[in-house]
Backbone bond lengths (Angstrom), bond angles and torsions (degrees), N, CA, C in turn:
res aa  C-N    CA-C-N  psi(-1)  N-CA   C-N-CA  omega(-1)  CA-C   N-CA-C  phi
1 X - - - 1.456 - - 1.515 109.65 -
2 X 1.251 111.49 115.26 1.491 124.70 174.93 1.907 109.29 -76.43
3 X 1.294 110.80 130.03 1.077 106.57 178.37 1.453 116.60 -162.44
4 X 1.297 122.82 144.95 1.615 144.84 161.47 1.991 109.47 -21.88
5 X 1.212 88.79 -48.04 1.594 86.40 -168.43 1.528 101.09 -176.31
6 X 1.705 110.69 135.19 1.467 109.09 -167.72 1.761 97.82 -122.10
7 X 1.381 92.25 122.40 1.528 111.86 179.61 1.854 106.17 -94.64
8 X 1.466 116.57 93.61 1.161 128.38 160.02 1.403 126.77 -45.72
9 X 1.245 141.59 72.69 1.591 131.43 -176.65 1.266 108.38 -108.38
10 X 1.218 131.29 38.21 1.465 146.47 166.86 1.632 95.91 -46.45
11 X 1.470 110.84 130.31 1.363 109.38 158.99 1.816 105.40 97.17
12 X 1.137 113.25 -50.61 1.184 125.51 -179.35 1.875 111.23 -38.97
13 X 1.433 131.05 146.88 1.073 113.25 158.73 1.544 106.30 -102.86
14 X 1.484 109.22 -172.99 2.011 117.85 173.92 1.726 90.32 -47.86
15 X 1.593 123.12 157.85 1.686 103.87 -17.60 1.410 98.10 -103.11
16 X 1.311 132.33 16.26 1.213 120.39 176.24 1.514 126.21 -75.15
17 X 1.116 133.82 -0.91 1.720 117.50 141.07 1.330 109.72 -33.21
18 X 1.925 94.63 -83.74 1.951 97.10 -177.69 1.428 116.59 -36.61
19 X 1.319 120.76 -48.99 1.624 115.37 175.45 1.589 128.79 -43.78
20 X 1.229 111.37 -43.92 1.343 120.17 162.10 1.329 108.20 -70.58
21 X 1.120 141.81 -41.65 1.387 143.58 -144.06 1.132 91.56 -69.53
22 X 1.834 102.91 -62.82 1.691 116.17 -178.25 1.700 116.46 -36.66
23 X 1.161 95.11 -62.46 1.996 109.95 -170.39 1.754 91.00 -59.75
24 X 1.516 122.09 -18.22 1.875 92.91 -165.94 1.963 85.27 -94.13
25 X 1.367 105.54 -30.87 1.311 104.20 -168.89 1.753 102.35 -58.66
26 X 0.867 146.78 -42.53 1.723 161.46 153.98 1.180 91.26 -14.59
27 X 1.250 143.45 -77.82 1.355 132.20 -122.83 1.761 90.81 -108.30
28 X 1.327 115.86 -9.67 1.316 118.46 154.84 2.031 137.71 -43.30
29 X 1.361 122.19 127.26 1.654 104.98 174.77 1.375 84.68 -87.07
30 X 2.095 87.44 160.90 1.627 106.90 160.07 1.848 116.18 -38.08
31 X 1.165 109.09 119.08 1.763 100.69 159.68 1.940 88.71 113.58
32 X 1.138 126.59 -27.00 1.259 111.72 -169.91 1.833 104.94 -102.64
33 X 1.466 89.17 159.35 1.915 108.35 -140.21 2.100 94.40 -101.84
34 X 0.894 117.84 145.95 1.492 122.20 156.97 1.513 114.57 -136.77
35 X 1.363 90.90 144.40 1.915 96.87 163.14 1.226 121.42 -134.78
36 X 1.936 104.73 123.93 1.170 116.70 179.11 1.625 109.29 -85.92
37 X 1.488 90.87 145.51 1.928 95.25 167.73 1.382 99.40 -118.51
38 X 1.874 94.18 147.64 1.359 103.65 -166.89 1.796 97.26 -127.69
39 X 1.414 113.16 151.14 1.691 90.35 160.23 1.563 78.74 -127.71
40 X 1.533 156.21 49.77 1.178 140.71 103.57 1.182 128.60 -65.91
41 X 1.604 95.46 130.09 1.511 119.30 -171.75 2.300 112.44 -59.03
42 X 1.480 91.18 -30.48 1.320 97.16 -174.06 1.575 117.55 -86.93
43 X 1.581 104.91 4.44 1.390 111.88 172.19 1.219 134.35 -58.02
44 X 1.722 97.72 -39.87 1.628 121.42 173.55 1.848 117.46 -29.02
45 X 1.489 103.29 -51.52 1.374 142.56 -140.40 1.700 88.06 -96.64
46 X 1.204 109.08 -63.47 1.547 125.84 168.48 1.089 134.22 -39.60
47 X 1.236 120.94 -47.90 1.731 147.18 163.08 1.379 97.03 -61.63
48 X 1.140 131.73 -77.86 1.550 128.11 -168.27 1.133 115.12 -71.20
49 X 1.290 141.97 -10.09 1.718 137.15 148.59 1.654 96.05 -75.39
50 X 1.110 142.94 -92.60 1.100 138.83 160.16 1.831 116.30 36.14
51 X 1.106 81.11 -92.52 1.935 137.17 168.57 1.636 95.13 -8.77
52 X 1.865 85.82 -80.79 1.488 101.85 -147.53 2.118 91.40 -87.68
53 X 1.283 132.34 -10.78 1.447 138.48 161.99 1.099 118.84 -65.31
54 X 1.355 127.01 -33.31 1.641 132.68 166.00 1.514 102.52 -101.68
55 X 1.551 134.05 39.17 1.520 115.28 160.61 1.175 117.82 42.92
56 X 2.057 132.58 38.57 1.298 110.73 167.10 1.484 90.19 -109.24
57 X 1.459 104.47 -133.85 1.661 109.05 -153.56 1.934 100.09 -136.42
58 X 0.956 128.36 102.20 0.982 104.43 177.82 1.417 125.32 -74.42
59 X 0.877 144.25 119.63 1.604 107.13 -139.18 2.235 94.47 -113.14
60 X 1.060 114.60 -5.47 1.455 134.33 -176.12 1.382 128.56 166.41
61 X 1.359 107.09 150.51 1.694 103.63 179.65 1.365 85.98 -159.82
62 X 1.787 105.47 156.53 1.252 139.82 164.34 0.770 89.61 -139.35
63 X 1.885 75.73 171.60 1.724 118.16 156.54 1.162 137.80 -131.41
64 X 1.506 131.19 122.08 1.599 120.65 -140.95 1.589 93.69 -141.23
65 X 1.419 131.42 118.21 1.055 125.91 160.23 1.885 116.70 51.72
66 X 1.457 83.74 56.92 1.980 100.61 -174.84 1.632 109.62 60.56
67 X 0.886 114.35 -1.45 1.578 107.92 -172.21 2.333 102.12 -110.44
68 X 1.351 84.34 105.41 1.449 92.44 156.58 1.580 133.96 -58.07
69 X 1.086 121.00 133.22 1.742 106.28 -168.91 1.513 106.43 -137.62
70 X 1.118 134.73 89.32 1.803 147.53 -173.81 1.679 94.08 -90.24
71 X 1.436 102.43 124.69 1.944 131.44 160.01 1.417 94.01 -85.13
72 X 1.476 130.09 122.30 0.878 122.74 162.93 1.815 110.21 -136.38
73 X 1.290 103.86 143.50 1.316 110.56 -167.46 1.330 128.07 -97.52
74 X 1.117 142.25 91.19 1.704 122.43 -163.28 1.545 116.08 -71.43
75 X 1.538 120.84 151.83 0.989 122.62 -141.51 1.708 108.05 -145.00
């Protein structure tokens, strides 16, 4: 996953992924991409309410060896 800027929240539980996610997504322009890694399981769920409540894009996510990985697009 090619991306703008990669927000590490490995380890973290709810809601601080989204918390970071939010503050890295901020300093983002329209059109440019970030990917957060998660190793919470409830991130999945999180990201895509999230996601589609702030109008960005999710644009893909896996899961690879416990680590969650969200493309997200600013918008």
């Amino acid at each position: 996953m090619q991306a703008d800027i990669i927000v590490d929240t490995k380890g973290m539980a709810c809601p601080m992924p989204i918390v970071k996610a939010k503050k890295a997504l901020d300093t983002l322009q329209v059109g440019q991409t970030m990917v957060v890694l998660s190793t919470d399981k409830g991130s999945v769920n999180d990201f895509q309410a999230w996601v589609k409540q702030t109008k960005h894009e999710l644009i893909k996510h896996e899961h690879e060896d416990g680590v969650y990985k969200f493309l997200v697009k600013k918008l």
